[in-house]
N, CA and C atoms as an extended XYZ file, in Angstrom:
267
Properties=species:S:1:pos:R:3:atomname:S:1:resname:S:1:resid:I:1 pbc="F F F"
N        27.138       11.573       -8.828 N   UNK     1
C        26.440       11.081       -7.665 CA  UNK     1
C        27.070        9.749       -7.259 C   UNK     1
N        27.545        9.493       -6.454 N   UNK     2
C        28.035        8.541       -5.503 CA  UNK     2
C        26.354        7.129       -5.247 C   UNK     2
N        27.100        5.848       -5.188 N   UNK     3
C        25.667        4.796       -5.429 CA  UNK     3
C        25.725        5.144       -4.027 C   UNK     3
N        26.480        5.305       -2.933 N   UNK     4
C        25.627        5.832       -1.722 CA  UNK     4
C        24.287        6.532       -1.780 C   UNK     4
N        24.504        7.518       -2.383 N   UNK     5
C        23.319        8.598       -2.888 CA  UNK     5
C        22.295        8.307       -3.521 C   UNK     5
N        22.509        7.432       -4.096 N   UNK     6
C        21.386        6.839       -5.011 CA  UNK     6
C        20.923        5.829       -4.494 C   UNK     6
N        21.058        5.070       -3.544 N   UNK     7
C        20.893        4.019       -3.140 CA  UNK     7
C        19.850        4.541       -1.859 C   UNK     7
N        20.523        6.060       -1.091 N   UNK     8
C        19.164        6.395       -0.067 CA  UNK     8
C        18.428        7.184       -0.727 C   UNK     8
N        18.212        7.650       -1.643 N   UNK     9
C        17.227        8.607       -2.717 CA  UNK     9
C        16.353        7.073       -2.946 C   UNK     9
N        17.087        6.327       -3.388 N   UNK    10
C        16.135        5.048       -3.624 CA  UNK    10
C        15.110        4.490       -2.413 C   UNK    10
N        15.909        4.529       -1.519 N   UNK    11
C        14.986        3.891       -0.383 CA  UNK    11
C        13.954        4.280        0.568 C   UNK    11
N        14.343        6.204        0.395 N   UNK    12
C        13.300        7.258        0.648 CA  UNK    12
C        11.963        6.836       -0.257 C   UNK    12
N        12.292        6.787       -1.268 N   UNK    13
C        11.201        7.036       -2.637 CA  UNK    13
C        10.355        5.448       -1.937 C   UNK    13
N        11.066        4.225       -1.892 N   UNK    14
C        10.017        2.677       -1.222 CA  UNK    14
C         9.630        3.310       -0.246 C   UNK    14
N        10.051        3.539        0.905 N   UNK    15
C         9.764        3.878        1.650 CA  UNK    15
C         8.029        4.655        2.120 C   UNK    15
N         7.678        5.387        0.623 N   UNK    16
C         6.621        5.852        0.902 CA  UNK    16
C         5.329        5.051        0.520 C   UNK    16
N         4.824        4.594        1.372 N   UNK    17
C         3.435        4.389        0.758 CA  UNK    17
C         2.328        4.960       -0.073 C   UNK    17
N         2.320        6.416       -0.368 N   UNK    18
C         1.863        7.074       -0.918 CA  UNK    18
C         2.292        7.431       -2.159 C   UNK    18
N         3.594        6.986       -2.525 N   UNK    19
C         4.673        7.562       -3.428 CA  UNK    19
C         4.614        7.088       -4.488 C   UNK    19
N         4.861        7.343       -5.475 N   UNK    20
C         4.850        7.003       -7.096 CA  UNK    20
C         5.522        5.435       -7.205 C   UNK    20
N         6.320        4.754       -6.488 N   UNK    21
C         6.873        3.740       -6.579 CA  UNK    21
C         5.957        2.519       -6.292 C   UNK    21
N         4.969        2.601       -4.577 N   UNK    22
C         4.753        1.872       -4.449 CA  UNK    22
C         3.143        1.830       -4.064 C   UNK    22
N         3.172        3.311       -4.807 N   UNK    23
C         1.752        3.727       -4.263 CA  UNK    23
C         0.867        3.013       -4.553 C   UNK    23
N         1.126        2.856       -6.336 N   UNK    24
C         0.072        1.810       -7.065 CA  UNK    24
C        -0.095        0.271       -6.470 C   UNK    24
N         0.595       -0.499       -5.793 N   UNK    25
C         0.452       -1.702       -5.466 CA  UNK    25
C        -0.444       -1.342       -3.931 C   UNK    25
N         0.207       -0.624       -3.231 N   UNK    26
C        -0.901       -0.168       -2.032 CA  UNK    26
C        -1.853        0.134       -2.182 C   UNK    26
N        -2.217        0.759       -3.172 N   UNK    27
C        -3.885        1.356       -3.657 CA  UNK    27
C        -4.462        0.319       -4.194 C   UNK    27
N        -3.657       -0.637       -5.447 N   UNK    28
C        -4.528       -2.135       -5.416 CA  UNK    28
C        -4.752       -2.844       -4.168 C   UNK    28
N        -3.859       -2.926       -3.698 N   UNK    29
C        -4.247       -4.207       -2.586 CA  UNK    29
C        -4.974       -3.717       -1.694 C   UNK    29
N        -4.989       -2.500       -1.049 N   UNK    30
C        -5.928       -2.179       -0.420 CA  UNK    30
C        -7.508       -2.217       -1.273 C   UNK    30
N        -7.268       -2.056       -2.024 N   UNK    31
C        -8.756       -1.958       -2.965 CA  UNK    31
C        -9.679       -3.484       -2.918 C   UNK    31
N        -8.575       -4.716       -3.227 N   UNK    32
C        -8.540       -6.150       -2.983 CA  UNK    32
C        -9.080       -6.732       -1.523 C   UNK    32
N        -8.606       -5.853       -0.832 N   UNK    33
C        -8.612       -6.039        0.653 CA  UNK    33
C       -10.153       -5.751        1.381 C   UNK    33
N       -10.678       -4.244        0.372 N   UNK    34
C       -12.069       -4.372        1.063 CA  UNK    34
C       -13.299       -5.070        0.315 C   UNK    34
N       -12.946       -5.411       -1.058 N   UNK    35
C       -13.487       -6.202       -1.641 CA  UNK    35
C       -13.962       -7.844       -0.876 C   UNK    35
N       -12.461       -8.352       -0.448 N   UNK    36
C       -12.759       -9.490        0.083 CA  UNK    36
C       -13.334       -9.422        1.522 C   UNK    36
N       -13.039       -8.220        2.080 N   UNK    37
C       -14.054       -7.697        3.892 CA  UNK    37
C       -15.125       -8.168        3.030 C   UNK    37
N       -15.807       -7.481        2.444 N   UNK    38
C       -16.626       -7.648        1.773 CA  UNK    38
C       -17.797       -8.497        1.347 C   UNK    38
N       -16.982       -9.890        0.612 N   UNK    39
C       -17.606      -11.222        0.781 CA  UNK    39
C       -17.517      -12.038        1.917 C   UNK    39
N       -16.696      -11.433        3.017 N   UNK    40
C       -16.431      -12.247        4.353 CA  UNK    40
C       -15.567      -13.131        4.041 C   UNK    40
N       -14.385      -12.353        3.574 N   UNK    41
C       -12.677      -13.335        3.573 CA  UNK    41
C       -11.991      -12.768        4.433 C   UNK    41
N       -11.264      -13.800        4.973 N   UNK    42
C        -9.671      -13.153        5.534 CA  UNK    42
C        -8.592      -12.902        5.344 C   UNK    42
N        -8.794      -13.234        4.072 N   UNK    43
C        -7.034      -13.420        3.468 CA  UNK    43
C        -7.093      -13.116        2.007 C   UNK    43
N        -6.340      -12.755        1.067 N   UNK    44
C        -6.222      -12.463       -0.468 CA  UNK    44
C        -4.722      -13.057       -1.025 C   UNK    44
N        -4.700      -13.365       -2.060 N   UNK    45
C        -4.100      -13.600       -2.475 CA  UNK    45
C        -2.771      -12.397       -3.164 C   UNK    45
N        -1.896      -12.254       -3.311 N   UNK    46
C        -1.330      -10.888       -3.496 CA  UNK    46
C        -0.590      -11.352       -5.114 C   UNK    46
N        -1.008      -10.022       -6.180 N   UNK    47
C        -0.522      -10.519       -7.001 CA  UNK    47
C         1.108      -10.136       -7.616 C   UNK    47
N         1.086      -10.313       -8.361 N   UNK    48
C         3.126       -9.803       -8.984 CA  UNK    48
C         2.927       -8.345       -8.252 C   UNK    48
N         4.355       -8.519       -7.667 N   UNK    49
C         4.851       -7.008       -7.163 CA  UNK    49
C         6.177       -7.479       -7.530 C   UNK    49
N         6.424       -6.402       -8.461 N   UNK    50
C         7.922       -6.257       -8.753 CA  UNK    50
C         9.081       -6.735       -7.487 C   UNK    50
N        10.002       -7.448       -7.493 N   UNK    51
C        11.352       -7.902       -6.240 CA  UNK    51
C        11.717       -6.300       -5.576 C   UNK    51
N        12.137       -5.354       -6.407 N   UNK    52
C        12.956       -4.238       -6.325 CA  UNK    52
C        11.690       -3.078       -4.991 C   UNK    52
N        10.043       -4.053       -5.438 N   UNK    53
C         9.291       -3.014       -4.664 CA  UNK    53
C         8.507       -3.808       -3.512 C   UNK    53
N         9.169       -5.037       -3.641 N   UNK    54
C         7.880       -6.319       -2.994 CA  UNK    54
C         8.634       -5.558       -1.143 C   UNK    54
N         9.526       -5.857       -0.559 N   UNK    55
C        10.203       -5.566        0.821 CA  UNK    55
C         9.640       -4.025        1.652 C   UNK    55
N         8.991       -2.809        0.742 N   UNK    56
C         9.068       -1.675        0.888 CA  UNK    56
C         7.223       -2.246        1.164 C   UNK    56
N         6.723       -3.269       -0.150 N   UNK    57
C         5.370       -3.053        0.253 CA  UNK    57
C         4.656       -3.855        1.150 C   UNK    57
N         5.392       -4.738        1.151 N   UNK    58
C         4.990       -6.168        2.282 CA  UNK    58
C         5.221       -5.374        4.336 C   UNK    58
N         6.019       -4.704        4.369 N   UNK    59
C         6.644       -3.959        5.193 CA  UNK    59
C         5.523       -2.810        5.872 C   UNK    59
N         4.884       -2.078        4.806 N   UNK    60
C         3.763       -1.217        4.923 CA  UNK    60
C         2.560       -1.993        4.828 C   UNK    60
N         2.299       -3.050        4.864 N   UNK    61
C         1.369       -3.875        5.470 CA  UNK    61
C         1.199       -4.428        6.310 C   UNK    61
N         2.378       -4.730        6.687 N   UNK    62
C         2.881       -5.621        8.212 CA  UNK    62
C         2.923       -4.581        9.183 C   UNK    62
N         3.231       -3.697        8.576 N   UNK    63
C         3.312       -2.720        9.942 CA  UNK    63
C         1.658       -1.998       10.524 C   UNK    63
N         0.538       -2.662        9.254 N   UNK    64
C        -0.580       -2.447        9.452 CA  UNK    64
C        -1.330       -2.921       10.161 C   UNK    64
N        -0.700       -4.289       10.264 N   UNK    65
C        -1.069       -5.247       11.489 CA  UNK    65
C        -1.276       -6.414       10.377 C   UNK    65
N        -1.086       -6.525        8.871 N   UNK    66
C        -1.971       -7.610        8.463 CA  UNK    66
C        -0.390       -8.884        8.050 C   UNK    66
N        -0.886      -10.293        8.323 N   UNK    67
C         0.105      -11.100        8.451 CA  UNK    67
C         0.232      -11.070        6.440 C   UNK    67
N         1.757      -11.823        6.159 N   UNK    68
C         2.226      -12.206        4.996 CA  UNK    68
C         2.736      -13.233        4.671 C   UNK    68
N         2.244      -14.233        3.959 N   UNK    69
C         3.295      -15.624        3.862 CA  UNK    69
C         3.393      -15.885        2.828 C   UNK    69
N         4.614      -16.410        1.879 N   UNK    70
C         5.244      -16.786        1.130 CA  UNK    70
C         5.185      -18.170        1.034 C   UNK    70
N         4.237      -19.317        0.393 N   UNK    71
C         4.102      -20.125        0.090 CA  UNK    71
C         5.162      -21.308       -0.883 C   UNK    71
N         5.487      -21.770       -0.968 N   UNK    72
C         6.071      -22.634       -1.691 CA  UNK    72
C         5.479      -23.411       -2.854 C   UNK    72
N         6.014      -23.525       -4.048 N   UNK    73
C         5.372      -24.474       -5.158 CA  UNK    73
C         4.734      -25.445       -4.846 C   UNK    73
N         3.226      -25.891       -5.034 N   UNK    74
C         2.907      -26.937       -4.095 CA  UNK    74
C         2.699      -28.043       -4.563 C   UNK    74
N         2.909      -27.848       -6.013 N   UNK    75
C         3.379      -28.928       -7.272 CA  UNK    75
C         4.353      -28.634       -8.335 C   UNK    75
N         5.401      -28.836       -7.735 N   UNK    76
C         6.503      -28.363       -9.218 CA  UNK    76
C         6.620      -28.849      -10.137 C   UNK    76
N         5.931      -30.264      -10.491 N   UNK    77
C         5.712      -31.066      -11.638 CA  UNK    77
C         4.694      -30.526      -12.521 C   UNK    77
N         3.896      -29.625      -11.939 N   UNK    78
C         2.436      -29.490      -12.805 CA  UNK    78
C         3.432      -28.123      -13.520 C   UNK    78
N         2.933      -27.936      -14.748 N   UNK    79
C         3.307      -26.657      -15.469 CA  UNK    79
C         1.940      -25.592      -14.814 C   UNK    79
N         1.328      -25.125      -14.304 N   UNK    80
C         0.354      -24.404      -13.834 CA  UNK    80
C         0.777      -23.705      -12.377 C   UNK    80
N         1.471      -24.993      -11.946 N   UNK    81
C         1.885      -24.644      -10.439 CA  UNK    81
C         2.895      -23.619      -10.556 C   UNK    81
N         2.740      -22.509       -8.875 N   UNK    82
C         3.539      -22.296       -8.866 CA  UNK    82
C         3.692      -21.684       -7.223 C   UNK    82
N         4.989      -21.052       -6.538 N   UNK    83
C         4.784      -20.029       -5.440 CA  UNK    83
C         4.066      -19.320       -5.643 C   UNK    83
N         3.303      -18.644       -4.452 N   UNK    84
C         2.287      -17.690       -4.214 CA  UNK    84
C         2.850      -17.328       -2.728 C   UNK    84
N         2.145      -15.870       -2.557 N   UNK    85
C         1.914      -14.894       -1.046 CA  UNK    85
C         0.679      -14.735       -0.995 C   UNK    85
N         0.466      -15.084        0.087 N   UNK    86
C        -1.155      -14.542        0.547 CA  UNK    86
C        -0.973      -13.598        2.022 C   UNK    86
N        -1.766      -12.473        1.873 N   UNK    87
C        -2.115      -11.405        2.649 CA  UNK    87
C        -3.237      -11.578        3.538 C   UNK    87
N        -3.210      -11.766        5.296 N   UNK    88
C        -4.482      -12.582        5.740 CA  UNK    88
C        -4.626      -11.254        7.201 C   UNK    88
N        -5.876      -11.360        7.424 N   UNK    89
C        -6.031      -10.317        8.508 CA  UNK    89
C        -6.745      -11.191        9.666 C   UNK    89
């Protein structure tokens, strides 16, 4: 198999929201998502998503209509601190 081949077999498979790759992070966060409707939030915090699956799942959210931002360390001195994404509707 040629990494051409493997590389769009790969991107079919992100690609799905429903799919064994990235299904599980869509089914949490959506789960997260009506939780916080819920208490009357707008926004969640999003937790570890693998690099290799974060672009495929951030992508199928955005295209849901809901915004994504990538925060910056907001104390790099503190050992506690760190970057965060929050998911806001």
């Amino acid at each position: 198999m040629k990494a051409s081949e493997a590389r769009e077999i790969s991107e079919v498979a992100m690609a799905k929201a429903d799919g064994p790759v990235i299904g599980k992070y869509v089914t949490a966060i959506t789960e997260k998502i009506k939780k916080a409707c819920s208490e009357g939030m707008v926004g969640i915090y999003l937790d570890y998503i693998p690099r290799e699956a974060r672009k495929s799942v951030y992508s199928h959210f955005r295209s849901l209509g809901y915004d994504i931002e990538d925060h910056p360390d907001p104390d790099p001195g503190h050992p506690a601190s760190r970057p965060y994404t929050t998911l806001s509707w």
